[in-house]
Backbone as numpy.savetxt, mean C-alpha at the origin, in Angstrom:
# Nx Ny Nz CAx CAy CAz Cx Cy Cz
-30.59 -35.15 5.22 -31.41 -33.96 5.22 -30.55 -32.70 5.22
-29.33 -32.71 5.74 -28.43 -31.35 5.79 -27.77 -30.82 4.11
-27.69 -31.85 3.69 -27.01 -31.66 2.16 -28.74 -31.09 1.34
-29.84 -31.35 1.69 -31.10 -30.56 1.26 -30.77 -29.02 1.86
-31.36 -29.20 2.91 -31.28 -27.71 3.91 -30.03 -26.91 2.94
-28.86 -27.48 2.86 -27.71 -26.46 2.26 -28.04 -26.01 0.88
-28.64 -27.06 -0.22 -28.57 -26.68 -1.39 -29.90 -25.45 -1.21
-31.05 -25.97 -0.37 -32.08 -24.69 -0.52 -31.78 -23.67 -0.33
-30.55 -23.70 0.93 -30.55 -22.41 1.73 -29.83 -21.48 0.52
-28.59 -22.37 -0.62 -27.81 -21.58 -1.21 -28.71 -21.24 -2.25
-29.75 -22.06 -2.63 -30.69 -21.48 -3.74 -31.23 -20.00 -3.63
-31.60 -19.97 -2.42 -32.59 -19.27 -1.56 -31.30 -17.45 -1.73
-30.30 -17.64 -1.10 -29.77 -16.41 -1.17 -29.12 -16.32 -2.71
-28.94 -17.19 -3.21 -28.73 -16.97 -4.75 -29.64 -15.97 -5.78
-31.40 -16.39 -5.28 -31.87 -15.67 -5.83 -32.49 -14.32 -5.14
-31.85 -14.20 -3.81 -32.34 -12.37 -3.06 -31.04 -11.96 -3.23
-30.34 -12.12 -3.49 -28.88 -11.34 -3.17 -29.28 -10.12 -4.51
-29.23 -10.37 -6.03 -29.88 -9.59 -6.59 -30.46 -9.14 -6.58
-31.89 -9.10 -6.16 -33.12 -8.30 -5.93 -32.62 -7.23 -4.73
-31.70 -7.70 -3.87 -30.93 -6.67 -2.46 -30.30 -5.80 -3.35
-29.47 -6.03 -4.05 -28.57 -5.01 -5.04 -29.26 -3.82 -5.10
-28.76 -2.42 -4.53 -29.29 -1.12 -4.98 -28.57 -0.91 -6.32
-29.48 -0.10 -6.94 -28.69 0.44 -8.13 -28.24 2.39 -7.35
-26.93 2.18 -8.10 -26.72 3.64 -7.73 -26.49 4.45 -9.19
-27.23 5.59 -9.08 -26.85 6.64 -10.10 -25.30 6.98 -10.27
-24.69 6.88 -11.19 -23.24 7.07 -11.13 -22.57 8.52 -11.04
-23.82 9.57 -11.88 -23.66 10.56 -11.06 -23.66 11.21 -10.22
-24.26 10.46 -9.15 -24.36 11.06 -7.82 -22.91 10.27 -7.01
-22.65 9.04 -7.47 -21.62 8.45 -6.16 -20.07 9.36 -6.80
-20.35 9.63 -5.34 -18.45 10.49 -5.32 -17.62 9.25 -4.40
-17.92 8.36 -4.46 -16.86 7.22 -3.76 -17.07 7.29 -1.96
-16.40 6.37 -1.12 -16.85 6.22 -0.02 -16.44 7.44 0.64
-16.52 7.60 2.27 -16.50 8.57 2.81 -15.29 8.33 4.29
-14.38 9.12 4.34 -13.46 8.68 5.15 -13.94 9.34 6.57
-14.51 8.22 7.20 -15.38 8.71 8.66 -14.33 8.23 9.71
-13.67 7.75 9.52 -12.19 7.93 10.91 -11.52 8.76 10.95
-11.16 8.98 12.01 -10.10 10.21 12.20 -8.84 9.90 11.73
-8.20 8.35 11.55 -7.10 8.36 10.99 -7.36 6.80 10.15
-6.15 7.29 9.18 -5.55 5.67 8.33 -4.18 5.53 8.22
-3.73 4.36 8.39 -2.63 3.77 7.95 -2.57 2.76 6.91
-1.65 2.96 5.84 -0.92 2.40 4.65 -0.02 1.97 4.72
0.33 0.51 4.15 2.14 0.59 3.93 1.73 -0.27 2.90
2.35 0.56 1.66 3.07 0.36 0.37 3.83 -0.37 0.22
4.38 -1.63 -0.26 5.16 -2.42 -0.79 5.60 -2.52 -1.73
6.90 -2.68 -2.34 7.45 -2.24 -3.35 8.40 -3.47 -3.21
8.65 -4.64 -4.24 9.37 -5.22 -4.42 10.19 -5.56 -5.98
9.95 -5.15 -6.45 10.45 -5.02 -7.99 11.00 -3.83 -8.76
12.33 -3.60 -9.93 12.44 -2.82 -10.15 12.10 -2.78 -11.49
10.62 -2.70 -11.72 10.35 -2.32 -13.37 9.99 -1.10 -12.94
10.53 0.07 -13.87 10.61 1.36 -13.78 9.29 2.39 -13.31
8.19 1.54 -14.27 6.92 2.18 -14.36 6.00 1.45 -13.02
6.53 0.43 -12.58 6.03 -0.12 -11.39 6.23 0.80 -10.40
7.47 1.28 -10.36 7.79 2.50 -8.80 7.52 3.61 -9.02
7.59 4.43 -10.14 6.81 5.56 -10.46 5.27 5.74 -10.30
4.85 4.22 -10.74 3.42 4.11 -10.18 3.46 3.98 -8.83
4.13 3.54 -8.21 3.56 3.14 -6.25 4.04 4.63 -6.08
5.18 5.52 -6.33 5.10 6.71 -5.74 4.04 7.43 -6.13
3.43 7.86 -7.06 2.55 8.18 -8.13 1.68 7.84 -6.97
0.87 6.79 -6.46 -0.15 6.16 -5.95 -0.35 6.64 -4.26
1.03 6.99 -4.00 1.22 7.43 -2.43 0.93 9.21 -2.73
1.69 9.92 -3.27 0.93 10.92 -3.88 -0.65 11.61 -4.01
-1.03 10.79 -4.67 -2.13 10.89 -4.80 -3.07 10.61 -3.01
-2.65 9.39 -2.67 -3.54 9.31 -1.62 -3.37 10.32 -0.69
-1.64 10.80 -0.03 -1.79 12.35 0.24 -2.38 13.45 0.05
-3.25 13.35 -1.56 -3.74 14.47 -1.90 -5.55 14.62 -2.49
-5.46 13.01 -2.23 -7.46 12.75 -1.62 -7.58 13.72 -0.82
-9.06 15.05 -0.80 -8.93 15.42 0.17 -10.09 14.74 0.99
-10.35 13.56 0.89 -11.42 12.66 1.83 -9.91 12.62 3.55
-9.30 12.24 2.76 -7.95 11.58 3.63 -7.31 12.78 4.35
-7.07 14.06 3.94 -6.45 15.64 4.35 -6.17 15.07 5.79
-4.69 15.08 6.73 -4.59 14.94 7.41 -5.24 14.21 8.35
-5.37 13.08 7.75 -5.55 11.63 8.31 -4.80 10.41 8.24
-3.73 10.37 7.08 -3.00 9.02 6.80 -1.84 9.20 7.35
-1.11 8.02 7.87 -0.16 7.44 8.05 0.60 6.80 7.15
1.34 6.93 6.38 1.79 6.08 5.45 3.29 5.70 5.96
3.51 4.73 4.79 4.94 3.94 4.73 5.23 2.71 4.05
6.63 3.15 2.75 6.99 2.55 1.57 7.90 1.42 2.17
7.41 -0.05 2.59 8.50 -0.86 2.54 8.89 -1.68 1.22
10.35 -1.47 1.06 11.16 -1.66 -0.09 11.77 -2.41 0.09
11.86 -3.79 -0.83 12.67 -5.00 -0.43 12.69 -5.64 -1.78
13.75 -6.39 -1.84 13.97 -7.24 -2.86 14.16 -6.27 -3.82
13.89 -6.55 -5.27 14.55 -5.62 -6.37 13.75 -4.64 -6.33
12.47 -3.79 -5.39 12.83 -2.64 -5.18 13.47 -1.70 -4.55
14.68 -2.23 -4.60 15.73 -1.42 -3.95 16.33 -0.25 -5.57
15.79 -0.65 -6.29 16.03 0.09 -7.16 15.72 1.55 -7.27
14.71 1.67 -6.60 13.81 2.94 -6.33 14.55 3.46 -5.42
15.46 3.16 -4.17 16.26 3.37 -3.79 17.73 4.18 -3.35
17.79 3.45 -4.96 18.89 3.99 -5.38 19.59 5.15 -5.57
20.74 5.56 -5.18 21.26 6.90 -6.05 21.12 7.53 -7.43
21.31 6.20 -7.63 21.21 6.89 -9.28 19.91 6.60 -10.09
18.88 6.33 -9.25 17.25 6.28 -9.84 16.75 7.59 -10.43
16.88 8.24 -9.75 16.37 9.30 -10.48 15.09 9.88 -9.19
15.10 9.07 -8.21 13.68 9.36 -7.84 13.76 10.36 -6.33
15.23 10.63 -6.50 15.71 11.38 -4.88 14.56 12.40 -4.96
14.35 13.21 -5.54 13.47 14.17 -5.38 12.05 14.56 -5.06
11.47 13.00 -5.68 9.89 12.46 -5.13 10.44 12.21 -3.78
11.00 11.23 -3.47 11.13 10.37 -2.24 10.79 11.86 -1.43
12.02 12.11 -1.20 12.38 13.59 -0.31 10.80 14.37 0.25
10.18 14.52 -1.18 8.91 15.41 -1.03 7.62 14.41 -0.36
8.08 13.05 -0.58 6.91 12.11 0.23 7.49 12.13 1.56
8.67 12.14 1.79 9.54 11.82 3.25 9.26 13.19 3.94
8.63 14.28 3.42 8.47 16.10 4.16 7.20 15.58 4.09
6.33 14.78 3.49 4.82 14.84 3.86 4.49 13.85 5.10
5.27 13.19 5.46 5.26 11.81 6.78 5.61 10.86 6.16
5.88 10.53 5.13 5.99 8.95 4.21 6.92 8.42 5.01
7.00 7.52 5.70 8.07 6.84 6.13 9.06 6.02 4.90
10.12 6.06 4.70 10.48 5.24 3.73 11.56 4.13 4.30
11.02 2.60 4.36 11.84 2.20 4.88 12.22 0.71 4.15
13.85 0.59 3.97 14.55 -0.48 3.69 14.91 -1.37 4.53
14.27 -2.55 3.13 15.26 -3.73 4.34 16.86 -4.47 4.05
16.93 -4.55 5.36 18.16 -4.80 5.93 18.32 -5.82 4.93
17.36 -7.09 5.59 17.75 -8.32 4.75 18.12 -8.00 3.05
17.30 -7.85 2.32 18.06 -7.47 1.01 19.48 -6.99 0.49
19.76 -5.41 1.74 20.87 -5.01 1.42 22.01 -5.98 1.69
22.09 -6.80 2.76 22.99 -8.12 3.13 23.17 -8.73 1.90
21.20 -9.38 1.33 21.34 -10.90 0.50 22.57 -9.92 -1.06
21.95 -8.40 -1.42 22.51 -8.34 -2.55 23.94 -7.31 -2.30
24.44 -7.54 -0.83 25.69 -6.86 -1.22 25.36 -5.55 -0.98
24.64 -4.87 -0.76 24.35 -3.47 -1.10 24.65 -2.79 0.05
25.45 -1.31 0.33 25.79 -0.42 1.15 24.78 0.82 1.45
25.03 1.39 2.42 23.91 2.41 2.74 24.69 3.49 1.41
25.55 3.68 1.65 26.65 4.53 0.76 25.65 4.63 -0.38
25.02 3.37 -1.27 24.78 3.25 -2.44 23.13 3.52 -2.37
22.59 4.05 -0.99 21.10 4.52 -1.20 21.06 6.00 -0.91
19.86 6.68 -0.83 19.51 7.40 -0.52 20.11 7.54 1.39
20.92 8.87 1.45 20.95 8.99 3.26 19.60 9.33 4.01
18.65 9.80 3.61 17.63 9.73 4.29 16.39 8.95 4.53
16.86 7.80 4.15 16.11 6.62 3.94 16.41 6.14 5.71
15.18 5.25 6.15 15.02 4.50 7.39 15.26 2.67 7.19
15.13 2.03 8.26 15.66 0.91 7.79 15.41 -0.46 9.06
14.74 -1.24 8.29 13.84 -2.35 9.28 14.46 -3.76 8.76
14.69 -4.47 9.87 15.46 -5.66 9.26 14.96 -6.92 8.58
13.46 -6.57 8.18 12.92 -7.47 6.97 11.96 -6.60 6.80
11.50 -6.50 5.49 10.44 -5.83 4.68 9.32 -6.78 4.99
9.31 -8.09 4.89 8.39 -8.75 4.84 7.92 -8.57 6.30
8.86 -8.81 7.78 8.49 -8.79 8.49 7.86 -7.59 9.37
7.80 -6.43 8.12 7.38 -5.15 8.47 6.35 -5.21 8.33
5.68 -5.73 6.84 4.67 -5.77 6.70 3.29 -6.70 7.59
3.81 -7.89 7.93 3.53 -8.46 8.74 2.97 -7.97 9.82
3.84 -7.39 10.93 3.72 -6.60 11.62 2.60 -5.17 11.78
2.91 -4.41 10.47 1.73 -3.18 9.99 0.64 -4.08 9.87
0.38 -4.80 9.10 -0.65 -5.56 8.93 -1.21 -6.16 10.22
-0.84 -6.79 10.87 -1.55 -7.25 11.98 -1.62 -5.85 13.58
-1.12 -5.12 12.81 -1.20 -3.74 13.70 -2.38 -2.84 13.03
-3.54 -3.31 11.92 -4.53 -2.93 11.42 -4.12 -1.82 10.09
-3.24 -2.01 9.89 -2.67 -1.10 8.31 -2.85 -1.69 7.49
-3.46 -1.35 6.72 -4.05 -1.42 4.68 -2.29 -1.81 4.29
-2.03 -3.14 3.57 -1.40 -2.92 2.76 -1.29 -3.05 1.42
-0.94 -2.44 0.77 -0.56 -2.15 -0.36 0.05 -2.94 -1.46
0.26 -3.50 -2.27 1.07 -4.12 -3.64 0.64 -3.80 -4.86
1.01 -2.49 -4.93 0.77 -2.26 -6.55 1.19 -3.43 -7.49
């Protein structure tokens, strides 16, 4: 009798779940509404295809400049594995970073990477911060209630 009861019950919300569906006018929805006083983000960045990190900075940007969000977010870029490229000195990207790092962006590298690939602080950005696994940052933000991120 339970394998009945289940198939009705799934019949049963199969066919109200549609009829529940509001329709919304698309001109009226301006998207949800940020009713907390605060949010936290952390961005993940593990790869260096060019247009990938221009997009996650690009993406942190922007959410700084939702004004649903106006002095409410917390953010922070953990960078590991081949996005250490973004990183880099010679990326090109010192000048975003800098202007996300004056808005609160935390930007932080991991340790582990710079070890696995050899890499020196010398060869990043000096105002970069630095956590001894990316993964285990995220981890951490994450179970500390932070949105994360993987473009």
């Amino acid at each position: 009798m339970k394998p009945l009861q289940t198939l009705l019950m799934t019949v049963f919300i199969g066919l109200t779940l549609p009829a529940m569906a509001q329709k919304i006018d698309p001109a009226s929805f301006h998207g949800a509404s940020a009713t907390k006083a605060h949010y936290r983000a952390a961005y993940q960045l593990d790869t260096d295809e060019e247009n990938k990190i221009k997009g996650t900075l690009r993406n942190i940007q922007n959410a700084l400049d939702d004004p649903r969000l106006k002095g409410k977010l917390e953010l922070e870029l953990v960078v590991h594995g081949a996005g250490v490229a973004a990183f880099r000195k010679e990326s090109g990207n010192e000048e975003m970073l800098k202007k996300l790092q004056d808005r609160g962006v935390i930007l932080a590298m991991c340790e582990n990477t710079m070890r696995e690939r050899k890499i020196t602080k010398e060869e990043l950005f000096p105002f970069l911060s630095y956590v001894p696994s990316g993964n285990g940052e995220l981890i951490i933000r994450g179970q500390e209630g932070w949105t994360i991120i993987h473009p």
